[in-house]
C-alpha positions as CSV (number, residue, x, y, z in Angstrom):
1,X,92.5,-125.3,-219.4
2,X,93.9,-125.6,-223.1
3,X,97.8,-125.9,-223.3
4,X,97.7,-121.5,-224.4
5,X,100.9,-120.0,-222.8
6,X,101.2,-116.3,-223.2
7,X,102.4,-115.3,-226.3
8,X,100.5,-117.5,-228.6
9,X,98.5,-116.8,-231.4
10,X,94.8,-118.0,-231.3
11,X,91.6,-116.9,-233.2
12,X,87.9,-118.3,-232.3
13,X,86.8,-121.3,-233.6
14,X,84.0,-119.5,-235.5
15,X,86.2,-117.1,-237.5
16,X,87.8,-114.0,-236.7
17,X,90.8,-111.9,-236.6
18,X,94.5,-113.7,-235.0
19,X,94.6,-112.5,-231.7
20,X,97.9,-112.6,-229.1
21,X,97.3,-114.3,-225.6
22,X,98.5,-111.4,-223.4
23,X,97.3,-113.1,-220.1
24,X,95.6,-116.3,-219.2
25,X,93.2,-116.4,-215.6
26,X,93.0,-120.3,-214.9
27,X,90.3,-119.3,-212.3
28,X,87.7,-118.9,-214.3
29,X,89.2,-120.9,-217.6
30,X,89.6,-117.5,-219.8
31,X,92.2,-115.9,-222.0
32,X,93.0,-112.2,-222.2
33,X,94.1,-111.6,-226.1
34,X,95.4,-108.4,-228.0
35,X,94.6,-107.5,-231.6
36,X,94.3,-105.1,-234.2
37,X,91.1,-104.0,-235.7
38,X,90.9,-103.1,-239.5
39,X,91.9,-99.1,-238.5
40,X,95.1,-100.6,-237.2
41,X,93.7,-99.6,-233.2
42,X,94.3,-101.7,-230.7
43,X,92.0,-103.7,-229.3
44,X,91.8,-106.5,-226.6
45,X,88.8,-109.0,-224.8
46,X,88.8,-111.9,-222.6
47,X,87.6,-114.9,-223.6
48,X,86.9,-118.2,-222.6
49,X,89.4,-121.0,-224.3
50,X,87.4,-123.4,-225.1
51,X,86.0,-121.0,-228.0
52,X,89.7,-120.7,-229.3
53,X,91.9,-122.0,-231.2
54,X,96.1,-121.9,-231.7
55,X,97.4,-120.7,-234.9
56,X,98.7,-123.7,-236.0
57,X,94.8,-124.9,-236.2
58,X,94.3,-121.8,-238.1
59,X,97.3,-122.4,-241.0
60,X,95.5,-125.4,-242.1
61,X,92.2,-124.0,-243.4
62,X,93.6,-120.6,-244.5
63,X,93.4,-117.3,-243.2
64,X,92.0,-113.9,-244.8
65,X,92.7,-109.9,-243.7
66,X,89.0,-109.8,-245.1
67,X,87.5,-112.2,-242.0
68,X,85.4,-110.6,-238.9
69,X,86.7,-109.2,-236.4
70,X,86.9,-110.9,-233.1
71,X,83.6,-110.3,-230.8
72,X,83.5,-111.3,-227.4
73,X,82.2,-113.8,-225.7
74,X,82.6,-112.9,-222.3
């Protein structure tokens, strides 16, 4: 599994929305993570972590309030 810990800020590789880790299942390799749609609701999915990617990945190509919103993979 990627070095996530709970907490952390990821997005998918593709694009998307920054999303919190609110639980990680080493089981089956996946990440629970927490975000906010563009009506402010809260919305959350499990993905696999191998299709994310920490924040500090993110701050080097930029990040936009304008990008998709996160669709999951699982």
């Amino acid at each position: 599994m990627e070095d996530f810990k709970i907490g952390d800020i990821v997005r998918l590789k593709s694009s998307g929305t920054p999303m919190t880790i609110e639980d990680l299942d080493v089981s089956d390799n996946t990440a629970l993570c927490v975000w906010h749609d563009k009506k402010k609701i809260l919305q959350s999915a499990r993905f696999d972590v191998r299709t994310l990617v920490s924040i500090d990945e993110i701050s080097k190509f930029g990040y936009s309030d304008d990008d998709d919103i996160p669709i999951p993979l699982i």
